[in-house]
N, CA and C atoms of all chains as a GROMACS GRO file, in nm:
protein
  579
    1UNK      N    1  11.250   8.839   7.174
    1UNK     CA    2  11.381   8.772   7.163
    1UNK      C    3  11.360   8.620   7.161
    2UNK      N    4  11.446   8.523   7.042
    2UNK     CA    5  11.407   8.418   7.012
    2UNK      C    6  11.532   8.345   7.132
    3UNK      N    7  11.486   8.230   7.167
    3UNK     CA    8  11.572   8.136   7.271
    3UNK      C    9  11.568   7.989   7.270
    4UNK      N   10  11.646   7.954   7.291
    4UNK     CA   11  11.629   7.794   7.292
    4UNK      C   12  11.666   7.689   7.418
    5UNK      N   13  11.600   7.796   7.502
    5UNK     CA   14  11.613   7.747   7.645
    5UNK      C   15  11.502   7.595   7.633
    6UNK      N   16  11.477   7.574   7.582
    6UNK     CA   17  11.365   7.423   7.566
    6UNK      C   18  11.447   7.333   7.570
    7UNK      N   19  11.509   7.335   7.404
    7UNK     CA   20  11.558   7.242   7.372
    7UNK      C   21  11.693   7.251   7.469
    8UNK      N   22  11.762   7.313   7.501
    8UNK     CA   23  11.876   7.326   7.596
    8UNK      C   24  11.821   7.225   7.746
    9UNK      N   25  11.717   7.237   7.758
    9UNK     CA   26  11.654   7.167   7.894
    9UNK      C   27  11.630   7.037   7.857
   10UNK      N   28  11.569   7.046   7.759
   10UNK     CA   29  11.535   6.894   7.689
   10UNK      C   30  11.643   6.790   7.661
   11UNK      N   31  11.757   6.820   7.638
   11UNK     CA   32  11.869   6.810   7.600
   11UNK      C   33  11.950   6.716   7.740
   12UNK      N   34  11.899   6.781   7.843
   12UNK     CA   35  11.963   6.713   8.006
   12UNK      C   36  11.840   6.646   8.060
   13UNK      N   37  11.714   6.663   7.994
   13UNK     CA   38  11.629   6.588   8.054
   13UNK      C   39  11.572   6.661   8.215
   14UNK      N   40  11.588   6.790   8.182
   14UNK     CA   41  11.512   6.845   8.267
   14UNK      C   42  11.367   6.909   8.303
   15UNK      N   43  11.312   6.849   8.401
   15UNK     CA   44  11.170   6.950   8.375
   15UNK      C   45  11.199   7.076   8.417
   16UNK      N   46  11.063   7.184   8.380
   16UNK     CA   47  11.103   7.303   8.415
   16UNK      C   48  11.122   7.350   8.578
   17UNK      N   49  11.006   7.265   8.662
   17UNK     CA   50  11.058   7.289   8.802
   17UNK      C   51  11.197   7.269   8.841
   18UNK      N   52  11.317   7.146   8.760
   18UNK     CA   53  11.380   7.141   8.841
   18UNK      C   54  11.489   7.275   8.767
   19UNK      N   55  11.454   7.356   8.606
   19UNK     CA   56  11.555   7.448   8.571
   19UNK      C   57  11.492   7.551   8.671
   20UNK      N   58  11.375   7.550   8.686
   20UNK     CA   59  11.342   7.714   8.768
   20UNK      C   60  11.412   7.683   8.926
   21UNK      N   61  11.417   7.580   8.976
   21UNK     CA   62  11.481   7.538   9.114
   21UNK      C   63  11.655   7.588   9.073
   22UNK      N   64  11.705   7.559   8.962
   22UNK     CA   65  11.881   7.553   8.952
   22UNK      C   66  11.879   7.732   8.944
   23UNK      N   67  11.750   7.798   8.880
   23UNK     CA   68  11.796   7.948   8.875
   23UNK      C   69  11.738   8.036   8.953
   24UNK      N   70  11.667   7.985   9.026
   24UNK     CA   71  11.600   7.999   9.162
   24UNK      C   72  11.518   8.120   9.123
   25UNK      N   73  11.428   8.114   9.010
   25UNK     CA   74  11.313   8.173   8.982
   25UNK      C   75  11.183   8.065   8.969
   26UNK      N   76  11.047   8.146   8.951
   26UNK     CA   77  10.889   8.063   9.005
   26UNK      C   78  10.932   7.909   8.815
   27UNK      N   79  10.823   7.828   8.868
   27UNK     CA   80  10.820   7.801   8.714
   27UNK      C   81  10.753   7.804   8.584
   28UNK      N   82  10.638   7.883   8.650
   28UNK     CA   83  10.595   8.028   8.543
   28UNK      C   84  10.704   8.089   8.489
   29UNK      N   85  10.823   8.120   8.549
   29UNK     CA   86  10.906   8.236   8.484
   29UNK      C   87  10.953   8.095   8.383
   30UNK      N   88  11.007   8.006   8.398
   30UNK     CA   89  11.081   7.908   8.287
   30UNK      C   90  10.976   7.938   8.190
   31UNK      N   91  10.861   7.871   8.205
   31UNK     CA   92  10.755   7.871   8.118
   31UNK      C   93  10.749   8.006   8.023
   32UNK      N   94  10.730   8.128   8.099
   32UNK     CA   95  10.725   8.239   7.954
   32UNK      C   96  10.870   8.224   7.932
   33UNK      N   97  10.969   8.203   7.983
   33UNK     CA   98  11.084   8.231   7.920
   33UNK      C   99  11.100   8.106   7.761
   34UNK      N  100  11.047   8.008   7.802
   34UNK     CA  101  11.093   7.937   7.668
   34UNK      C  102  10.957   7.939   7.536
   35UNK      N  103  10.874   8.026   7.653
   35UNK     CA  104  10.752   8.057   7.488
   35UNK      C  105  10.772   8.180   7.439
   36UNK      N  106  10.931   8.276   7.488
   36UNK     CA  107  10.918   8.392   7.445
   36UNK      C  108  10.846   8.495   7.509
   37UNK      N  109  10.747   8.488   7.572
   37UNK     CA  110  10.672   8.574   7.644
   37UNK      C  111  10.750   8.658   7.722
   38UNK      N  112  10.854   8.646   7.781
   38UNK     CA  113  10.927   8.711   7.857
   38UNK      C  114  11.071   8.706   7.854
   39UNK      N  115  11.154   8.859   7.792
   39UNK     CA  116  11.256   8.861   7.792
   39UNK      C  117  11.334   8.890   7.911
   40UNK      N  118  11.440   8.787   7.947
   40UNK     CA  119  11.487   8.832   8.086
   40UNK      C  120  11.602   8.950   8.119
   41UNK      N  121  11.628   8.985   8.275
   41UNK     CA  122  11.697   9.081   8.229
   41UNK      C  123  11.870   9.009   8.193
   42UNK      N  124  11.954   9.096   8.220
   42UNK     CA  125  12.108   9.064   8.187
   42UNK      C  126  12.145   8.972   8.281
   43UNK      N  127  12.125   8.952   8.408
   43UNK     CA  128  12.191   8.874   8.500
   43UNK      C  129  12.119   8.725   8.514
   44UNK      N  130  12.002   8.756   8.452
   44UNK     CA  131  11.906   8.619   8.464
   44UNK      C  132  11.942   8.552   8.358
   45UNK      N  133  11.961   8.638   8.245
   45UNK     CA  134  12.050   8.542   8.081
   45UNK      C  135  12.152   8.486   8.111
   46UNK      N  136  12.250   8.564   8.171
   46UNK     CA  137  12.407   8.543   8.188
   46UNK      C  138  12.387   8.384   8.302
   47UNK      N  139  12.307   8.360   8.378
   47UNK     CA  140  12.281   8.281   8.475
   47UNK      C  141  12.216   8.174   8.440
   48UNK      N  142  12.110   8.191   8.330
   48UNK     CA  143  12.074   8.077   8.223
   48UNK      C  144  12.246   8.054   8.132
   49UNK      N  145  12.262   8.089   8.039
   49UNK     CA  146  12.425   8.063   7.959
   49UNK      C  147  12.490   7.990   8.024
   50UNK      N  148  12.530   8.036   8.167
   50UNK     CA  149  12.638   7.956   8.274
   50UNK      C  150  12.571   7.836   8.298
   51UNK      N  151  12.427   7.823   8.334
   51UNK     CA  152  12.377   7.705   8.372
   51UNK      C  153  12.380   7.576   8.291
   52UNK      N  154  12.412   7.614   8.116
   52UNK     CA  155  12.383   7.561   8.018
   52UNK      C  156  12.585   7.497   8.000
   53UNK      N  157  12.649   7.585   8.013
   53UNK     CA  158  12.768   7.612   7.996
   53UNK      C  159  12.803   7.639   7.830
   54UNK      N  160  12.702   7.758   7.807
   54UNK     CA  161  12.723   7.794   7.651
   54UNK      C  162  12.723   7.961   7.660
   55UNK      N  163  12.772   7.997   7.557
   55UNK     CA  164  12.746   8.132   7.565
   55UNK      C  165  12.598   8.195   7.506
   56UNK      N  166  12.619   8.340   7.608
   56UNK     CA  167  12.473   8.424   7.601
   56UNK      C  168  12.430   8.405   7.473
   57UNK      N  169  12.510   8.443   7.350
   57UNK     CA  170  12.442   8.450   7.228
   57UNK      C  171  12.396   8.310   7.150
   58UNK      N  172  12.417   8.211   7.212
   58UNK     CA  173  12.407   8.097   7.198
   58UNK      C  174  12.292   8.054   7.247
   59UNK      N  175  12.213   8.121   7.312
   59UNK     CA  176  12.103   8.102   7.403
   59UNK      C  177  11.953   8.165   7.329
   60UNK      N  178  12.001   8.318   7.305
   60UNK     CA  179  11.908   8.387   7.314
   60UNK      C  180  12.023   8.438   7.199
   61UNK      N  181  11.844   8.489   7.061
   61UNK     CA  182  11.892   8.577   6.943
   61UNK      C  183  11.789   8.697   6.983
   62UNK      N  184  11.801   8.799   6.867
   62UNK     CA  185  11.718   8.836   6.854
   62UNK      C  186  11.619   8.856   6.805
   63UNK      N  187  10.503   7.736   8.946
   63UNK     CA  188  10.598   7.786   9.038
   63UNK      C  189  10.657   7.613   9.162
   64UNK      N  190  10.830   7.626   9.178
   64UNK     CA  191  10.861   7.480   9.181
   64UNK      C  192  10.828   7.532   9.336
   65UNK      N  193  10.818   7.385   9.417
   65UNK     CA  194  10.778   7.323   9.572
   65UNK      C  195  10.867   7.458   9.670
   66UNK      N  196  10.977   7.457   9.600
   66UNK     CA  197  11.106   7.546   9.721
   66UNK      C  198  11.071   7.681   9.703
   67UNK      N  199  11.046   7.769   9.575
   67UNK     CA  200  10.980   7.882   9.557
   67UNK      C  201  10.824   7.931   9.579
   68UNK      N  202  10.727   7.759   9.562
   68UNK     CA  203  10.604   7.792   9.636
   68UNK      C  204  10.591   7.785   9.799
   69UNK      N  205  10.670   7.722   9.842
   69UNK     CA  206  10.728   7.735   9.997
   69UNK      C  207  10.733   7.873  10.085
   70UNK      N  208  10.870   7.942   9.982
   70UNK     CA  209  10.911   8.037   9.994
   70UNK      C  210  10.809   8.155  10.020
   71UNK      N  211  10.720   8.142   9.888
   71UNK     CA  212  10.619   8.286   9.871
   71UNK      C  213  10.490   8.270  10.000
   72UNK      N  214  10.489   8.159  10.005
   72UNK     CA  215  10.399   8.138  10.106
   72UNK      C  216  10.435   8.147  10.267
   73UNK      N  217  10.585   8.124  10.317
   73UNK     CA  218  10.608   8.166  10.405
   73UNK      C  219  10.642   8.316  10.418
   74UNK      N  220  10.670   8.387  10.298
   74UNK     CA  221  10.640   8.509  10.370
   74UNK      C  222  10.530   8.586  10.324
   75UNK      N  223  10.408   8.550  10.250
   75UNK     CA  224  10.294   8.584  10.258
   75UNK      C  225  10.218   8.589  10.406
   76UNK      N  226  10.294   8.464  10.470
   76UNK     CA  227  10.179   8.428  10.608
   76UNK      C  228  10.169   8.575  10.712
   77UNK      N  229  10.337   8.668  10.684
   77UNK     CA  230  10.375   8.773  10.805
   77UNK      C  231  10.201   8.886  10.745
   78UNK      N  232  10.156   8.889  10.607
   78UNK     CA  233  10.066   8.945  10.520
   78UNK      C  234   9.926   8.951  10.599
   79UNK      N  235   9.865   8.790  10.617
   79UNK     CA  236   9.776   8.737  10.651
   79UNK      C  237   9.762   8.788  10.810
   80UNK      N  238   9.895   8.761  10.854
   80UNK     CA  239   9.870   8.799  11.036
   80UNK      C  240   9.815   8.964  11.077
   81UNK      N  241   9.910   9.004  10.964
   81UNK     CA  242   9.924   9.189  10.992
   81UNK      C  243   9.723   9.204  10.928
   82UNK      N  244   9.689   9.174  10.851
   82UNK     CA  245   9.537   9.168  10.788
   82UNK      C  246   9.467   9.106  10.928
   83UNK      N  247   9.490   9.056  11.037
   83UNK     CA  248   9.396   8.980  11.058
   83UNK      C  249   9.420   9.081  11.235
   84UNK      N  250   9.569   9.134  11.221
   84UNK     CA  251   9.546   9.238  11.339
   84UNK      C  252   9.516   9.322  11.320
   85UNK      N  253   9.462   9.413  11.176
   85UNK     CA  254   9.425   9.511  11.131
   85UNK      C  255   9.278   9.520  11.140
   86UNK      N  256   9.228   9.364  11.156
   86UNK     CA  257   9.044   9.368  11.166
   86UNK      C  258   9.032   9.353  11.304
   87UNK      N  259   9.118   9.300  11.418
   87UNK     CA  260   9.063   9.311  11.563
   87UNK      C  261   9.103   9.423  11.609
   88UNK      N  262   9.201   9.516  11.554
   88UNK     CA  263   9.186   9.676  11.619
   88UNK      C  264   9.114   9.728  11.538
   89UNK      N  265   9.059   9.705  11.433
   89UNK     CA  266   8.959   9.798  11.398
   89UNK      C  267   8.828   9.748  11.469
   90UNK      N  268   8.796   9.645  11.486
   90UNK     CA  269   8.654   9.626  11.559
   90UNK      C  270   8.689   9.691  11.724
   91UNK      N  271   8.855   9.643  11.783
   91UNK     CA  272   8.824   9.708  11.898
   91UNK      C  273   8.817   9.858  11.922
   92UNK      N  274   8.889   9.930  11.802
   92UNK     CA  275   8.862  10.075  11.772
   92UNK      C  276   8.714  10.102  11.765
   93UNK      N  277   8.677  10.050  11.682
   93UNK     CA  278   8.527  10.125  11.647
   93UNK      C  279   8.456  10.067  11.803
   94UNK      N  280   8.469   9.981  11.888
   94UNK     CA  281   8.324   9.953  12.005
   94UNK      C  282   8.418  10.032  12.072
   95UNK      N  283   8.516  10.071  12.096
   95UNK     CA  284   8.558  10.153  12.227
   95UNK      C  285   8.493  10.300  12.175
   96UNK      N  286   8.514  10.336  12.058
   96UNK     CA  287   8.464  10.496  12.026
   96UNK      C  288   8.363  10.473  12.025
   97UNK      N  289   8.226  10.356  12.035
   97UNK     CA  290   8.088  10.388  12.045
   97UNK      C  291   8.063  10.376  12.138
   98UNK      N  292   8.169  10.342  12.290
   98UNK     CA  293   8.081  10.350  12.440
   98UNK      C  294   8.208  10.475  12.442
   99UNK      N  295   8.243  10.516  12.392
   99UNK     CA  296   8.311  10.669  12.410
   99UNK      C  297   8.437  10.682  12.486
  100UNK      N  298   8.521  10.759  12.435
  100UNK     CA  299   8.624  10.814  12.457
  100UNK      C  300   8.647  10.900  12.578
  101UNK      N  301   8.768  10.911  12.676
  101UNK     CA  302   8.757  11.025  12.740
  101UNK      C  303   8.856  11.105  12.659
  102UNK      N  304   8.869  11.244  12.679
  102UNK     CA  305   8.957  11.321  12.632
  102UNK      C  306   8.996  11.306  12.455
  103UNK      N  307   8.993  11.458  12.384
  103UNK     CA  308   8.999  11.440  12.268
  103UNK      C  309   9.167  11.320  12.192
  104UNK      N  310   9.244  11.374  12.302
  104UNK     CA  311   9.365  11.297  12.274
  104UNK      C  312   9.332  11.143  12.287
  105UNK      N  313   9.311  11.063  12.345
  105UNK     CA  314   9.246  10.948  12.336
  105UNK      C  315   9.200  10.895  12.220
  106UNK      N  316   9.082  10.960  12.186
  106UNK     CA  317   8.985  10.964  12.122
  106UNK      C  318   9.047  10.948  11.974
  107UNK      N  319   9.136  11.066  11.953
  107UNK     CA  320   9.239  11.028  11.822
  107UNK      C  321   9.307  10.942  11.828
  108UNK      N  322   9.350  10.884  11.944
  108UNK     CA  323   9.457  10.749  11.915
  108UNK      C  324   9.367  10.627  11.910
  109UNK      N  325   9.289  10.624  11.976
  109UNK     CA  326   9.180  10.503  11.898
  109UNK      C  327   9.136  10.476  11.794
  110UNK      N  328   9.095  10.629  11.792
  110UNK     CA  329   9.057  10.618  11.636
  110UNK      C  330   9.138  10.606  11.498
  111UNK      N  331   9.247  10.603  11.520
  111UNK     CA  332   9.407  10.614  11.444
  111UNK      C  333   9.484  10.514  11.440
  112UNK      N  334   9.438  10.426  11.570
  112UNK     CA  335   9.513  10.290  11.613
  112UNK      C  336   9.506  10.185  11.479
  113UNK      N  337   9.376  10.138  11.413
  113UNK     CA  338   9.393  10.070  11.305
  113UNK      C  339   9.528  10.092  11.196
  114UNK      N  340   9.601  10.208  11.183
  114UNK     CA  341   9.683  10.242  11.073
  114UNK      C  342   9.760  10.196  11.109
  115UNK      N  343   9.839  10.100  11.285
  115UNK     CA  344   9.942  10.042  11.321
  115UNK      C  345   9.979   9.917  11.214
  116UNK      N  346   9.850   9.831  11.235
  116UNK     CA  347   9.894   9.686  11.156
  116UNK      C  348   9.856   9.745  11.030
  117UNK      N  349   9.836   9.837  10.968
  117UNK     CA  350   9.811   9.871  10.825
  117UNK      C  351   9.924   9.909  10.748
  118UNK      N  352  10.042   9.994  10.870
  118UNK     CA  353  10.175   9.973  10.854
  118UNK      C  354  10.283   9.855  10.811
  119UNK      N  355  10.239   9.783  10.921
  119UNK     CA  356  10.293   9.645  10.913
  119UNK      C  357  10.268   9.566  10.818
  120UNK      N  358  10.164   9.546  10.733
  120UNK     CA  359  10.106   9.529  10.609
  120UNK      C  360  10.175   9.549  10.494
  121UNK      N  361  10.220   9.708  10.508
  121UNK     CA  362  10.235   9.762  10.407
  121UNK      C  363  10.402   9.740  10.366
  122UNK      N  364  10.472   9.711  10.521
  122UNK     CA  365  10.563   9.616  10.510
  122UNK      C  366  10.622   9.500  10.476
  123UNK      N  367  10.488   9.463  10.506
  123UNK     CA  368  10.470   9.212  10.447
  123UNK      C  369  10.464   9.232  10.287
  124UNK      N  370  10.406   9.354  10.225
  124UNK     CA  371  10.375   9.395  10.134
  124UNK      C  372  10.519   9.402  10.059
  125UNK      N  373  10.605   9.482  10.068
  125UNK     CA  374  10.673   9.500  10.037
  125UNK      C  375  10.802   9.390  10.024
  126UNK      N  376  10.771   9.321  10.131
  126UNK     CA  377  10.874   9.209  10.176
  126UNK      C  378  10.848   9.094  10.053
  127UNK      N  379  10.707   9.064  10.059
  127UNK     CA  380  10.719   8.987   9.935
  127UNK      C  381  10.740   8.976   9.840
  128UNK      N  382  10.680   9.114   9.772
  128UNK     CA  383  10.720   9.145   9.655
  128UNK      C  384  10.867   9.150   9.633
  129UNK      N  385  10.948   9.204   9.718
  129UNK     CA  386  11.117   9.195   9.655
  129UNK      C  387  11.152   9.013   9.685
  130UNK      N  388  11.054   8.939   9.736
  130UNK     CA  389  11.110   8.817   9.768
  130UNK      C  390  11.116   8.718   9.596
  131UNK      N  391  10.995   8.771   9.515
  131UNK     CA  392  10.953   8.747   9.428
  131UNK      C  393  11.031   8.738   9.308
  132UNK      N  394  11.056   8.635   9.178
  132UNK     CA  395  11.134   8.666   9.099
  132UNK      C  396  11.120   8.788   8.972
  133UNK      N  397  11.194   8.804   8.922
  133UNK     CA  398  11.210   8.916   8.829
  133UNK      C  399  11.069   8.905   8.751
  134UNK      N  400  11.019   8.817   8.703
  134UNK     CA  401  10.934   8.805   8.626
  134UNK      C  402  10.769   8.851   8.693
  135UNK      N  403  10.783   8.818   8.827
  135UNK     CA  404  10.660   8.849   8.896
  135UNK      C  405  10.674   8.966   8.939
  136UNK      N  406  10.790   9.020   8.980
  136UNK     CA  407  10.809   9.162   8.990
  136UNK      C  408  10.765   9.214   8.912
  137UNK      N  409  10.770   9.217   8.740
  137UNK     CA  410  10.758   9.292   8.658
  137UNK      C  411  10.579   9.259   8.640
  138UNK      N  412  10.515   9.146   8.666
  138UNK     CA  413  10.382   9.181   8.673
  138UNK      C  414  10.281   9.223   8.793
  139UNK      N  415  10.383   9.238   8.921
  139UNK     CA  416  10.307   9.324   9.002
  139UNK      C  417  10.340   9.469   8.967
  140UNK      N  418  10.409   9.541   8.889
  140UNK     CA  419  10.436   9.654   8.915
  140UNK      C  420  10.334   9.679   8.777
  141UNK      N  421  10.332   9.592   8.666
  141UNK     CA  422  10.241   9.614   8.579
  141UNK      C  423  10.100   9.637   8.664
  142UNK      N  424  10.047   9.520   8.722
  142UNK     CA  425   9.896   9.502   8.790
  142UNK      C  426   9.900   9.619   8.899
  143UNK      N  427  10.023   9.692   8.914
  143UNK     CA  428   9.945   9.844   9.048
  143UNK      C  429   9.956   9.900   8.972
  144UNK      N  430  10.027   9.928   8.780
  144UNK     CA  431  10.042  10.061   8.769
  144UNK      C  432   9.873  10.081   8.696
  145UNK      N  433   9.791   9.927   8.671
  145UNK     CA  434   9.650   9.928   8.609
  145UNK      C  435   9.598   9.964   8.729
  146UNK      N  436   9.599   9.926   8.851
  146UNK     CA  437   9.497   9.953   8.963
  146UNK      C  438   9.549  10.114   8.983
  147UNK      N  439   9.631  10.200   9.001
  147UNK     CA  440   9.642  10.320   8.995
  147UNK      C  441   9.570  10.406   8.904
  148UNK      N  442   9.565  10.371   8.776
  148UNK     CA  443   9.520  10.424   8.665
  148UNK      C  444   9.319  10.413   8.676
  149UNK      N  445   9.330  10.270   8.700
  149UNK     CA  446   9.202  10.264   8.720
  149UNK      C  447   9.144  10.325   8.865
  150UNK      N  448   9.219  10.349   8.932
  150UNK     CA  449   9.146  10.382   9.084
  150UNK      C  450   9.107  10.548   9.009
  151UNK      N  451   9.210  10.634   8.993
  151UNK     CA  452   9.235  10.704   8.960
  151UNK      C  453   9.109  10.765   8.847
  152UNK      N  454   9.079  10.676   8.730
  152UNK     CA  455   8.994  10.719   8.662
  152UNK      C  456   8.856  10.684   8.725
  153UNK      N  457   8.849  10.612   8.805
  153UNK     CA  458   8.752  10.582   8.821
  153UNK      C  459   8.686  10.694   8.962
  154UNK      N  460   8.767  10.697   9.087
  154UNK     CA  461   8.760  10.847   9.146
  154UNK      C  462   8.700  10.969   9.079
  155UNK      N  463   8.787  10.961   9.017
  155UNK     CA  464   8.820  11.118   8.928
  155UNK      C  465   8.671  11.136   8.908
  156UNK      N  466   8.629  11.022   8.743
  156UNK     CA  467   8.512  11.020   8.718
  156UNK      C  468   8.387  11.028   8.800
  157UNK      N  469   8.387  10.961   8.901
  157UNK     CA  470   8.276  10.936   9.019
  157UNK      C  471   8.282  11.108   9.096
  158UNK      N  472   8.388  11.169   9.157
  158UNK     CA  473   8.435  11.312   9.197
  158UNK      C  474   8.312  11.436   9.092
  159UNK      N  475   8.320  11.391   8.955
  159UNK     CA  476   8.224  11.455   8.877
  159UNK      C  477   8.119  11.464   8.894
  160UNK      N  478   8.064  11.335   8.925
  160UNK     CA  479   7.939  11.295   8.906
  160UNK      C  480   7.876  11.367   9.056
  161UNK      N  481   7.948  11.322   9.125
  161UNK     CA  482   7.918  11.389   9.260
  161UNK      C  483   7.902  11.540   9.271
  162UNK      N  484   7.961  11.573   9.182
  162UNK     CA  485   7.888  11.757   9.148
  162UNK      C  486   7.755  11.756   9.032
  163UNK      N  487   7.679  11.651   9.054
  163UNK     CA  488   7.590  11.647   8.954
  163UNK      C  489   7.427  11.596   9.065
  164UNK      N  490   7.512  11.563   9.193
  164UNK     CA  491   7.382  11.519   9.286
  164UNK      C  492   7.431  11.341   9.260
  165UNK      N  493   7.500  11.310   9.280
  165UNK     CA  494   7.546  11.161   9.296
  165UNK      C  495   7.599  11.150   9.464
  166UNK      N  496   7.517  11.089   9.539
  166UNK     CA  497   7.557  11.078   9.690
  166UNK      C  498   7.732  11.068   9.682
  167UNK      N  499   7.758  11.140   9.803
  167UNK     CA  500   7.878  11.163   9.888
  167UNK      C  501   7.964  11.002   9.873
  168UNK      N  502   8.062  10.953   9.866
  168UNK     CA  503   8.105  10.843   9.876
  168UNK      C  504   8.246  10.873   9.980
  169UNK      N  505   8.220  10.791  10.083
  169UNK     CA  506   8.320  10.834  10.147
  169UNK      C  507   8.504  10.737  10.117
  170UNK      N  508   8.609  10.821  10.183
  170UNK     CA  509   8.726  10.799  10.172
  170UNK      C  510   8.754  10.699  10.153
  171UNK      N  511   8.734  10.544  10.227
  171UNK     CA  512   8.733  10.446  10.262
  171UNK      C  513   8.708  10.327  10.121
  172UNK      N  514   8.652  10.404  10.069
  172UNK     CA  515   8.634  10.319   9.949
  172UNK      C  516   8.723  10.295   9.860
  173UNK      N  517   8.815  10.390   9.886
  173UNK     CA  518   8.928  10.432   9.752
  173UNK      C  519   9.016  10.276   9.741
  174UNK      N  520   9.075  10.241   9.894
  174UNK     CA  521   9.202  10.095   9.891
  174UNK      C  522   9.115  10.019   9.885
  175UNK      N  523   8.963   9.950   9.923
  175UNK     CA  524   8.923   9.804   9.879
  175UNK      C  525   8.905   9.856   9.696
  176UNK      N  526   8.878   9.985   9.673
  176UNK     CA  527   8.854   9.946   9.518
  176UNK      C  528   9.020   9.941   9.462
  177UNK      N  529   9.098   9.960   9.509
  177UNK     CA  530   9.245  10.026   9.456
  177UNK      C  531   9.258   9.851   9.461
  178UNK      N  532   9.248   9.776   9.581
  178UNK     CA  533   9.289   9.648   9.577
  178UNK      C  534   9.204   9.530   9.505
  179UNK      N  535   9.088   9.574   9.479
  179UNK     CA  536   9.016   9.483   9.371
  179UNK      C  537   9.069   9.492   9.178
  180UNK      N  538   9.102   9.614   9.148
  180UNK     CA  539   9.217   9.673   9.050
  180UNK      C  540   9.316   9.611   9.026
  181UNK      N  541   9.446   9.614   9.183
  181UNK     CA  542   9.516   9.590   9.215
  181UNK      C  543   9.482   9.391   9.134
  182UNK      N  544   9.411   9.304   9.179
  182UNK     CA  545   9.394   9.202   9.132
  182UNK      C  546   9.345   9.177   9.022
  183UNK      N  547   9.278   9.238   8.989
  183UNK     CA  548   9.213   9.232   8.847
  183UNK      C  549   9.371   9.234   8.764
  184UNK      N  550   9.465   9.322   8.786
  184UNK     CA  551   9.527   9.343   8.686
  184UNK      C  552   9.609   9.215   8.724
  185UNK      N  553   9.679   9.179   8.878
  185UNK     CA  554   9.724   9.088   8.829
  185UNK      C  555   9.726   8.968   8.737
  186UNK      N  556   9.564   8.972   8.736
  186UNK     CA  557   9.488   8.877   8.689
  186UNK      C  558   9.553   8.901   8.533
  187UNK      N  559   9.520   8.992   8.426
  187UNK     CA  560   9.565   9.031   8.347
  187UNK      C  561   9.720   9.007   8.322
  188UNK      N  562   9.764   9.093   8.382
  188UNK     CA  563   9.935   9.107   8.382
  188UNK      C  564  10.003   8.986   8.408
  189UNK      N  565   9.965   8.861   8.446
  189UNK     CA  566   9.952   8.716   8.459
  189UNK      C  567   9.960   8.644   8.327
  190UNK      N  568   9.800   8.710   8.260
  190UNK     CA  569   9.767   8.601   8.138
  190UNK      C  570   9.857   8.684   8.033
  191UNK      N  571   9.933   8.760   8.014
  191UNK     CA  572  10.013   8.847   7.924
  191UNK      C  573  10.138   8.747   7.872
  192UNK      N  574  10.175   8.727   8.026
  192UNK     CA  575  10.330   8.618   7.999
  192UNK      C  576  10.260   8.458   8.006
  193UNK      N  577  10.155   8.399   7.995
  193UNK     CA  578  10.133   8.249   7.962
  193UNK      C  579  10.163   8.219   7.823
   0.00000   0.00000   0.00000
């Protein structure tokens, strides 16, 4: 699943420690999450989207 | 992994480290009390049985962390035991054969340090999967 959790971070000028601190996962997990390596489940997307204040499909294609 | 989540894993790794480290002074005091001997067979089994207390407790810190852990590490510890299972497993199995072939006796004991060298190896693996 393709995502654009990067540029969404990049965008506020965040590093990944401080997005993995706002979703209170390691920051390994940011890391595969924005190389794709790891699709998250439903509540961890929905929790990225809100964090962003965009919607899920706006985030993550397939 | 950020400062507040490496914090985190490490304070409750430490309950891990303690339960491991009471698991090696009742086993040394298990094993010198059963070599100047036991009275009574009942005894004798609870000494010798006593190590499985903090092995319990272990198996608890064990557990504690892992659900402390995020989704993503969850999903590569359960990857890295289901390789150390598979591999303990084939590798038993295989060795079990051989041992009907005149390959010395290997006793019980061997099975969890090899299950937990597995156990890491794969994390090791199941790690470099999501980089």
């Amino acid at each position: 699943m393709k995502n654009c959790i990067q540029e969404l971070r990049a965008a506020r000028k965040w590093s990944q420690a401080d997005l993995a601190e706002q979703l209170d996962v390691s920051r390994q997990t940011v890391n595969a999450l924005e190389r794709g390596r790891y699709d998250p489940s439903l509540p961890l997307a929905f929790r990225i989207a809100r964090l962003f204040g965009v919607a899920i499909e706006d985030v993550f294609q397939p | 992994m950020n400062k507040r989540t490496a914090s985190l894993t490490l304070r409750r790794a430490i309950p891990c480290f303690v339960a491991f480290a009471a698991y090696v002074i009742v086993l040394v005091v298990s094993l010198r009390l059963l070599a100047h001997g036991v009275e009574g067979r009942a005894a004798e089994l609870a000494v010798s049985l006593s190590p499985v207390i903090p092995v319990i407790a272990l198996c608890f810190c064990i557990v504690r962390l892992i659900r402390g852990m995020d989704e993503m590490h969850r999903a590569i510890q359960l990857e890295a035991l289901s390789m150390s299972v598979a591999a303990t497993a084939l590798a038993t199995f295989s060795y079990g054969f051989l041992e009907n072939v005149g390959f010395p006796k290997v006793s019980l004991f061997v099975v969890l340090p090899l299950m937990c060298g597995f156990w890491a190896a794969g994390t090791v693996l199941a790690q470099w999967r999501y980089r």
